[in-house]
C-alpha positions as CSV (number, residue, x, y, z in Angstrom):
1,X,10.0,67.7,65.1
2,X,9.2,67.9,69.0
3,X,11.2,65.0,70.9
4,X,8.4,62.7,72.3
5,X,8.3,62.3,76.3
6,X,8.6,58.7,76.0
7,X,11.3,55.8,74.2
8,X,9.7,52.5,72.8
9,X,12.2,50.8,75.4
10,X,10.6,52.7,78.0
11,X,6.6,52.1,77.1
12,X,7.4,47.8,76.3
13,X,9.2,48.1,79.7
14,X,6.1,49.8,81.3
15,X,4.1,46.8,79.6
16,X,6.2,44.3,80.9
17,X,6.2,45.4,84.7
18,X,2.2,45.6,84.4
19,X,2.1,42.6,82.7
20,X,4.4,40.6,85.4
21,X,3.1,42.7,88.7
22,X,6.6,43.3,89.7
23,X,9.9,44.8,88.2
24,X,11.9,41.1,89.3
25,X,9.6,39.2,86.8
26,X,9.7,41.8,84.1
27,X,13.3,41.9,84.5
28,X,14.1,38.2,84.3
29,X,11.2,38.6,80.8
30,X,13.2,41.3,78.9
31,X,16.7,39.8,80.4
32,X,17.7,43.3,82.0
33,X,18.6,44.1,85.4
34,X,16.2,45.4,88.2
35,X,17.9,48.9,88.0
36,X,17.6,48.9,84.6
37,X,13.8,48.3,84.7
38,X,13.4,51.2,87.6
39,X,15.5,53.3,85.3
40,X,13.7,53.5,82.8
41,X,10.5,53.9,84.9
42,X,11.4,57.1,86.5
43,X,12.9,58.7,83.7
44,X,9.2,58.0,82.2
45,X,8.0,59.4,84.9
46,X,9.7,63.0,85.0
47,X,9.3,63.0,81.4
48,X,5.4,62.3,81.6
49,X,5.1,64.2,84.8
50,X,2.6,61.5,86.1
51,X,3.5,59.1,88.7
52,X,3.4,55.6,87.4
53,X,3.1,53.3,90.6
54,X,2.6,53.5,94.1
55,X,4.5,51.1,96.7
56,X,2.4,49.8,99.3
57,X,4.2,48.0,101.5
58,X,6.3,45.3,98.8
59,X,3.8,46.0,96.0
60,X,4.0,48.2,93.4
61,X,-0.2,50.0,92.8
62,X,-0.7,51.6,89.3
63,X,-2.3,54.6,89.2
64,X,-5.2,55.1,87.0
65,X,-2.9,57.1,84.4
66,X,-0.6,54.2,84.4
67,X,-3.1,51.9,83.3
68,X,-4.9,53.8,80.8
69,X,-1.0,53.8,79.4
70,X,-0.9,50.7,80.0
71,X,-4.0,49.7,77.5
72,X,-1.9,51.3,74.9
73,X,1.1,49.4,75.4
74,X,-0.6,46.3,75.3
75,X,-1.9,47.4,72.1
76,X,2.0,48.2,71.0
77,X,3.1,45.0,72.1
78,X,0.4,43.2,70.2
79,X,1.3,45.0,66.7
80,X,5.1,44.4,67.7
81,X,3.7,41.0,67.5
82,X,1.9,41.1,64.0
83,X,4.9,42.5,62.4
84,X,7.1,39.4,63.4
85,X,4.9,37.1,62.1
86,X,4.6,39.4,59.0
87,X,8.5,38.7,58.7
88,X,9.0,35.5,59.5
89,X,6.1,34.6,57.2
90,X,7.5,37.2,54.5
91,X,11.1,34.7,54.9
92,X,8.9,31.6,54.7
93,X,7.4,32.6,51.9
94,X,10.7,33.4,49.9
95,X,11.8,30.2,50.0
96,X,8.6,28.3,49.4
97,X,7.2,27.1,45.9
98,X,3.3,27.3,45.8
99,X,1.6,25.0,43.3
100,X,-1.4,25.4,41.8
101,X,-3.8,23.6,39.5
102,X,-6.2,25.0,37.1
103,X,-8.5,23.8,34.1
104,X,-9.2,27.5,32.9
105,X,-6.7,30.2,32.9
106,X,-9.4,32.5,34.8
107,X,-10.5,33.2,37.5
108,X,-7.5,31.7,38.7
109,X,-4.3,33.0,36.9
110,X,-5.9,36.6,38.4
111,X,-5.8,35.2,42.2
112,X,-2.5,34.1,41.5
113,X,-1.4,37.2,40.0
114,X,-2.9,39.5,43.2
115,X,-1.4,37.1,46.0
116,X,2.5,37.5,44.3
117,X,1.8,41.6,44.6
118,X,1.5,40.7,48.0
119,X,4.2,37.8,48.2
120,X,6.5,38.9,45.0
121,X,9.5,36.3,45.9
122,X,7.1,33.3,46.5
123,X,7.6,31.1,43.1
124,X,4.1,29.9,41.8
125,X,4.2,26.8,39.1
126,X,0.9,26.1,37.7
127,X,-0.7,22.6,36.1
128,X,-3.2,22.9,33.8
129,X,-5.5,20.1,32.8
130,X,-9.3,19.0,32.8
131,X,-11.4,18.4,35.7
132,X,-10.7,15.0,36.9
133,X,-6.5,15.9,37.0
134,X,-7.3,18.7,38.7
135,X,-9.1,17.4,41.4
136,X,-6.6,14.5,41.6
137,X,-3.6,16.8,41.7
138,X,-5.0,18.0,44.9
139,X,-6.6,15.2,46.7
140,X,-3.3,13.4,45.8
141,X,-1.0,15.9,47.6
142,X,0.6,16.5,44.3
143,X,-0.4,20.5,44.1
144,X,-1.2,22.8,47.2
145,X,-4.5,24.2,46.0
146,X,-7.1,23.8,42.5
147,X,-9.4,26.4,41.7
148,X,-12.5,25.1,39.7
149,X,-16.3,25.2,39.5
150,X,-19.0,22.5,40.7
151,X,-16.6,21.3,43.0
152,X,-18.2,18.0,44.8
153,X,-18.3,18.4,48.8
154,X,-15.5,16.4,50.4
155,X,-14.6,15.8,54.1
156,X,-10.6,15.6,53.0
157,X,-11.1,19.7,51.6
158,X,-11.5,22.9,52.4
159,X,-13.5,25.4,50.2
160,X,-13.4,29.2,49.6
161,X,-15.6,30.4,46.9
162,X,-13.9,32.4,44.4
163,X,-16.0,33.7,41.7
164,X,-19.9,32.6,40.0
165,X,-19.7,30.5,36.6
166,X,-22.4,29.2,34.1
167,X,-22.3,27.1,31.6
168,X,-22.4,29.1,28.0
169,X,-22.4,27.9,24.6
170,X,-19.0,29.6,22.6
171,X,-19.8,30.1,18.5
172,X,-18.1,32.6,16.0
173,X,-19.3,36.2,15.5
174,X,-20.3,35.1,12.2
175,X,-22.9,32.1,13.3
176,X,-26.5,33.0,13.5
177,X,-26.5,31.8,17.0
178,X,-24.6,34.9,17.9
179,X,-27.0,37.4,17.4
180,X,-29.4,35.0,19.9
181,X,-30.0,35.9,23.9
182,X,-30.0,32.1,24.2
183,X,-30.1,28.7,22.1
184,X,-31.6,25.5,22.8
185,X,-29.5,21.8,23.1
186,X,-32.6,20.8,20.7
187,X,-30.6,23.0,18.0
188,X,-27.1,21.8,18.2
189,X,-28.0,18.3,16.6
190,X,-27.5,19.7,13.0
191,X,-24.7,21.9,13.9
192,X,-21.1,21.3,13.8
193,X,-20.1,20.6,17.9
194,X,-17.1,20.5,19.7
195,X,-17.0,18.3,22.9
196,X,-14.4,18.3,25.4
197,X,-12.1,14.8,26.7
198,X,-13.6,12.2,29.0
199,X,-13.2,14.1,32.7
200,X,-14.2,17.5,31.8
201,X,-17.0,18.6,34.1
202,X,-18.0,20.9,31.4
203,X,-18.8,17.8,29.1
204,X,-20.1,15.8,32.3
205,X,-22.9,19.3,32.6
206,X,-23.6,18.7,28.9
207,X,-24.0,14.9,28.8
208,X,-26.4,15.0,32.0
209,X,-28.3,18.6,30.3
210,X,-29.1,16.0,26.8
211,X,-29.8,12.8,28.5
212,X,-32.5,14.7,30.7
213,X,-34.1,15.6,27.1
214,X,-33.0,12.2,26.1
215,X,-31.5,14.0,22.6
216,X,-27.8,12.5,21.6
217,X,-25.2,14.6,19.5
218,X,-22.6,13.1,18.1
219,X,-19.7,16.0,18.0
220,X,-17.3,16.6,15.0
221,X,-14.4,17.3,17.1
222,X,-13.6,16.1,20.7
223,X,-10.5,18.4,22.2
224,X,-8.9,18.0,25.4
225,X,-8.7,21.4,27.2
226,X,-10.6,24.4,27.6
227,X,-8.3,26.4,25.5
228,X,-8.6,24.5,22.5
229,X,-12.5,24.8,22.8
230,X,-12.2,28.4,22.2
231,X,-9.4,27.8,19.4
232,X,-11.9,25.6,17.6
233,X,-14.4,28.0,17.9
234,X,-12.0,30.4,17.0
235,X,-11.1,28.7,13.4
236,X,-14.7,28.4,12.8
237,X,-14.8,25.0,13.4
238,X,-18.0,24.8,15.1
239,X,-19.8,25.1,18.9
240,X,-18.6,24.2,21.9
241,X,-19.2,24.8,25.6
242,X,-16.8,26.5,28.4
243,X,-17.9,28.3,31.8
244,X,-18.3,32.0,31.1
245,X,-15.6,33.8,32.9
246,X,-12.8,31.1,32.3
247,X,-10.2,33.4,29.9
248,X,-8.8,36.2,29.2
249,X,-9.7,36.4,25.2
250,X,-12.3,38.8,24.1
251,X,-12.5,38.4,20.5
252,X,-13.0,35.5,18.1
253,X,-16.1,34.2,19.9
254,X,-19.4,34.8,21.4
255,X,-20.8,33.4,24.3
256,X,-24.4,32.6,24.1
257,X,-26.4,31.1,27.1
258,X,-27.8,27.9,27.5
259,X,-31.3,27.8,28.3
260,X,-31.5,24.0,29.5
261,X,-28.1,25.0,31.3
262,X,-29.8,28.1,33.5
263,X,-27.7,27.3,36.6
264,X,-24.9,29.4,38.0
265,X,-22.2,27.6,39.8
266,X,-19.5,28.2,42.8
267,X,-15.5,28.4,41.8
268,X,-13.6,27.2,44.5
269,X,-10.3,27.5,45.8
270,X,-9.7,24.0,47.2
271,X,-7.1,22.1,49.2
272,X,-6.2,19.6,51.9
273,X,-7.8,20.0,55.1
274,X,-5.1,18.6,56.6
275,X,-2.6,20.1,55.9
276,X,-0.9,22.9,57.8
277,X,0.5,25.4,54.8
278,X,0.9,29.0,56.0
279,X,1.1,30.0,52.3
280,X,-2.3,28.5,51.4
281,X,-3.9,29.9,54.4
282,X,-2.4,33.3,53.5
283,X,-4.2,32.4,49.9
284,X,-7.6,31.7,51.2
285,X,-7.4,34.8,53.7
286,X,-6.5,37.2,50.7
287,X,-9.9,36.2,49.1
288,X,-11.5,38.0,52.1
289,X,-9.9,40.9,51.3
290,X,-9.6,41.3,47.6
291,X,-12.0,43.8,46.0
């Protein structure tokens, strides 16, 4: 391997003394001697076999070469810089615990799950539960971030959008609705339904989707969480209603489209405004990246 003409101690001097106009300054910022700093120079010099700087009278002139080198530096200097705040966030992030709340395991156990490949010593804990204690969980300051769907605007958050739901009706393979491209709410009245808890928004969609037809269903079973939608649907038990891409099951249940329910909606990942959290920002920037 040839021996470059040139030390990294030699070009972040170079940047220094362009950078402070003099070699008492960019002594006094890299806490070396003048000799030092003059050094280095010449030795860059010879090895380059460019001058660097001319002295006029008590200042020291870059020459053109010395500056184009010098845009490079700069350029050094400023990764130098993105790699200490890679580390120091990387030793933040060790010893921080990010909490997260969720009513579905997906999208957001997937996020989660790509942001520790990035971060894999930052501890995650994760509360599940319907919409209402999510929300609360984060407008409370009791979690760092929710991820959910038909999120209301709020001046106290900040929003990125994580993935597109839509409200689907779940039934077994074995019910004549699967074989459908959609159903009506009209046909659920003499069907066995499963509703969800008071503060699901699925059930809030639902509710406001039959009163606008003014029809009323009085459901068999009422569950409280996503999950036991699809295990009720799963044992048979009846139809009931959960946002398209919320789990990571594939069989025991087909999904089956709404047709008063057309509407896609925005998942969010949500949080404080307020509240400075390098690891949540780090969160929400990943979402620009991911594939």
């Amino acid at each position: 391997m040839t021996k470059k003409p040139y030390t990294y101690n030699q070009l972040n001097i170079l940047d220094s003394v362009l950078e402070e106009g003099n070699y008492t300054q960019a002594a006094k910022r890299l806490g070396v001697s003048q000799s030092a700093i003059s050094q280095a120079l010449s030795t860059l010099e010879n090895n380059l076999g460019f001058k660097l700087f001319i002295q006029r009278g008590r200042h020291l002139v870059p020459t053109d070469y010395c500056l184009e080198l010098g845009s490079l530096t700069s350029k050094i200097r400023a990764v130098e810089d993105d790699l200490e705040q890679l580390i120091q966030r990387s030793k933040i992030f060790e010893a921080a615990i990010l909490k997260v709340a969720l009513c579905s395991p997906l999208p957001g156990t997937e996020i989660i799950r790509q942001f520790s490949k990035r971060y894999p010593k930052l501890q995650t804990e994760i509360y599940f539960g319907n919409f209402y204690e999510t929300f609360s969980r984060v407008v409370n300051g009791q979690v760092d971030v929710g991820i959910l769907a038909n999120v209301p605007k709020d001046d106290r958050l900040q929003f990125k959008k994580c993935a597109t739901q839509r409200l689907v009706a779940l039934c077994s393979p074995n019910h004549p609705f699967a074989s459908r491209e959609s159903i009506s709410l009209t046909e659920l009245a003499s069907e066995t339904v499963i509703f969800r808890t008071h503060g699901s928004t699925t059930q809030k969609l639902i509710n406001e989707a039959l009163a606008k037809i003014n029809l009323e269903i009085t459901p068999t079973y009422i569950v409280n969480t996503q999950e036991s939608v699809y295990d009720a649907v799963y044992q048979n038990l009846g139809v009931g209603f959960a946002w398209s891409e919320s789990t990571i099951r594939k069989d025991g249940f087909v999904k089956v489209p709404i047709a008063e329910l057309p509407s896609d909606y925005d998942e969010v990942v949500f949080s404080l405004k307020n509240v400075n959290n390098l690891v949540v920002t780090a969160l929400m920037n990943s979402l620009d990246t991911s594939g």
